[in-house]
C-alpha positions, 0 to 999 in steps of 0.5 A: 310903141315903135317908132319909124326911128326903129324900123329904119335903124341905123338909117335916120328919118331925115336920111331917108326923107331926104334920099329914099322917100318917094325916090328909091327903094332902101334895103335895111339888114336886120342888126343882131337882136333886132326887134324887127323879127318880134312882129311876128312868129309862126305861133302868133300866125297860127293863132291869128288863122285860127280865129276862122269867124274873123275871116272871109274870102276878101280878107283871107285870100290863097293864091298859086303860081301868080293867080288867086285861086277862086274862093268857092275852092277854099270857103265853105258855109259856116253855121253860126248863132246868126245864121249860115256864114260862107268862111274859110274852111281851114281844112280846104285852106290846108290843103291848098297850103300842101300843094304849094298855095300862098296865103294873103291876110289882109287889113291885120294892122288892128289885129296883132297888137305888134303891129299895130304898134307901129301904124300911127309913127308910119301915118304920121310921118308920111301923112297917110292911111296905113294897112298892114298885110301878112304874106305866108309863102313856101319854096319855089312857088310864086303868090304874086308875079310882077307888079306894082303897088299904089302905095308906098311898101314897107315889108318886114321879113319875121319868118324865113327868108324871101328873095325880091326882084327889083327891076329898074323901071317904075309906073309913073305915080299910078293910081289904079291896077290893070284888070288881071289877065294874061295880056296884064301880066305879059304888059307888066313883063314887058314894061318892068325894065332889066332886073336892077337887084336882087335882094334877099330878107331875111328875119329882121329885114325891111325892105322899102319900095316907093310908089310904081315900082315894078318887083317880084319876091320867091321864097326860096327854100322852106316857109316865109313869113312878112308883113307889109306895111302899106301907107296911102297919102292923099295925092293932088286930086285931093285938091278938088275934093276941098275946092269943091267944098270950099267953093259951095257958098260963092255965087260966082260958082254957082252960075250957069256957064254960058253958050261956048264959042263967045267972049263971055264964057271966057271972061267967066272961066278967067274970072273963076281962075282968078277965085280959084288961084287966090283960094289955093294960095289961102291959108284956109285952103292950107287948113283944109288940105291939112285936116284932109290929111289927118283924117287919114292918119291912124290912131292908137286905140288905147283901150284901158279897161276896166279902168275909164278914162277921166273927163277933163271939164272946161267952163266958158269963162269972160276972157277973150279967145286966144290967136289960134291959127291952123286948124285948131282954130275951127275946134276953137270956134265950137269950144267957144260955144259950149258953156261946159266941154270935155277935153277928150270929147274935143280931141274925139270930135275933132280927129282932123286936128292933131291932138297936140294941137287941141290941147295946145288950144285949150292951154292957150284958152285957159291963160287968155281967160277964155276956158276955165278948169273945172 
């Protein structure tokens, strides 16, 4: 499995937390032998193209001179053994792709072992959802005018090479996307700034961009080929959502407000503040957020087959429950329950708990008295 020591190399992690994260955007040349170009090749694209029942209009987009072209042009109804399907059709798609289209394949981080390989490091380590898409362009024709993402990018050249614009202005923490449109795309013109760089990927190449901000890419001669790799934190609203929830069983919260206009729903909102702000500052509030966070954090799948995995079987034994602090603590409380558990059926129940952290727990358990090894 990669590691984002790889991606980044020769640029550590901690450099790149401490100057690029959410800051700048980093360009990274490919060094000689690199792996970073085994990603993907034009054979692997191919094969993945042709397995046309896995793609529909949404996942499988062409796009020409900065627009998407409508998938009724491109999509035909397929008849399969469940039915009629409206898919791709690859004779329509080839012949878009001869007139200069672009091709988009989306949501692949699942399909191409290599590069799946490299989500779970990248959610870990920013503490997001990861999505991988494929970007297929030819010389001189743009799939995307500018632009920018709500998301942080992470592009890995594999085919060709591909010039990017980068300008210098960049949208504040955006959380949604203008409607496309000709007004849009004159704004986002006019709102990007003077060109800041130029940078050109080639196979092997990783360019980083944060969140907002404004760029364009052209591939310049010939084919290109890249993936970009998308990672999705939770933001600040975040809060609300836990809040809401934690707040459910307070009685405080579920009055009715009284009439504006008065001293009372003052002295009630100050009274909720109060709640709120001691609640925030609570390391339950913390542990909340936290599970939040890992939920979002992808998993390798790990399958083995034929082979099974074997069951690790814990009874409940007389000691006490070991200090276990975290989140682990709420997988505590249900192990100490359970007469009889499967380590792996808590590690597949509680997946808003780092893994570590659970087998951690029972190891706790088990030297308290607690959990005994069956």
């Amino acid at each position: 499995m990669l590691s984002l020591d790889d991606l980044l190399a020769p640029i550590t992690p901690s450099v790149f937390h401490a100057d690029y994260d959410d800051r700048k955007p980093l360009h990274i040349p490919a060094a000689p032998g690199a792996p970073k170009h085994a990603l993907l090749d034009w054979a692997r694209f191919n094969a993945l193209l042709d397995q046309t029942s896995i793609w529909t209009a949404h996942s499988l987009k062409v796009l020409y001179n900065g627009q998407r072209v409508p998938p009724p042009r491109y999509c035909h109804d397929a008849a399969t053994g469940s039915g009629v399907a409206n898919r791709p059709s690859p004779a329509k798609v080839k012949v878009l792709l001869a007139q200069g289209s672009s091709l988009v394949l989306d949501e692949v981080q699942d399909l191409v072992p290599s590069i799946r390989a490299l989500t779970p490091a990248l959610g870990r380590a920013f503490a997001g959802q990861v999505s991988a898409n494929l970007y297929c362009s030819f010389g001189g024709v743009q799939a995307f005018g500018t632009h920018f993402d709500l998301h942080h990018v992470f592009a890995v050249q594999c085919e060709g090479e591909k010039v990017w614009t980068l300008y210098s202005n960049r949208a504040d923490a955006p959380t949604t996307f203008p409607i496309d449109s000709e007004e849009t795309r004159a704004w986002l013109a006019a709102n990007r700034g003077p060109v800041m760089t130029q940078v050109r990927m080639r196979p092997g190449d990783v360019l980083y961009l944060p969140r907002g901000w404004y760029h364009d890419a052209l591939a310049t001669e010939g084919a290109s080929l890249h993936v970009t790799y998308s990672i999705t934190p939770a933001d600040g609203r975040t809060v609300f959502d836990v809040l809401k929830r934690l707040t459910q069983d307070d009685a405080t919260f579920r009055h009715f407000l009284r009439p504006a206009g008065g001293p009372v729903l003052k002295a009630q909102l100050a009274d909720m503040g109060r709640r709120l702000s001691a609640l925030a500052s609570s390391d339950l509030f913390a542990d909340e957020i936290a599970m939040a966070q890992e939920r979002l954090i992808p998993r390798e799948p790990g399958y083995v087959l034929p082979n099974r995995p074997t069951l690790t079987l814990y009874g409940r034994g007389p000691g006490p429950a070991p200090a276990v602090t975290g989140p682990a603590a709420v997988a505590l409380d249900w192990a100490m329950d359970q007469p009889r558990l499967a380590l792996e059926d808590m590690i597949a129940q509680f997946d808003f708990v780092p893994e570590a952290d659970l087998r951690a727990m029972i190891d706790a358990a088990v030297r308290t008295g607690a959990l005994a090894r069956l």
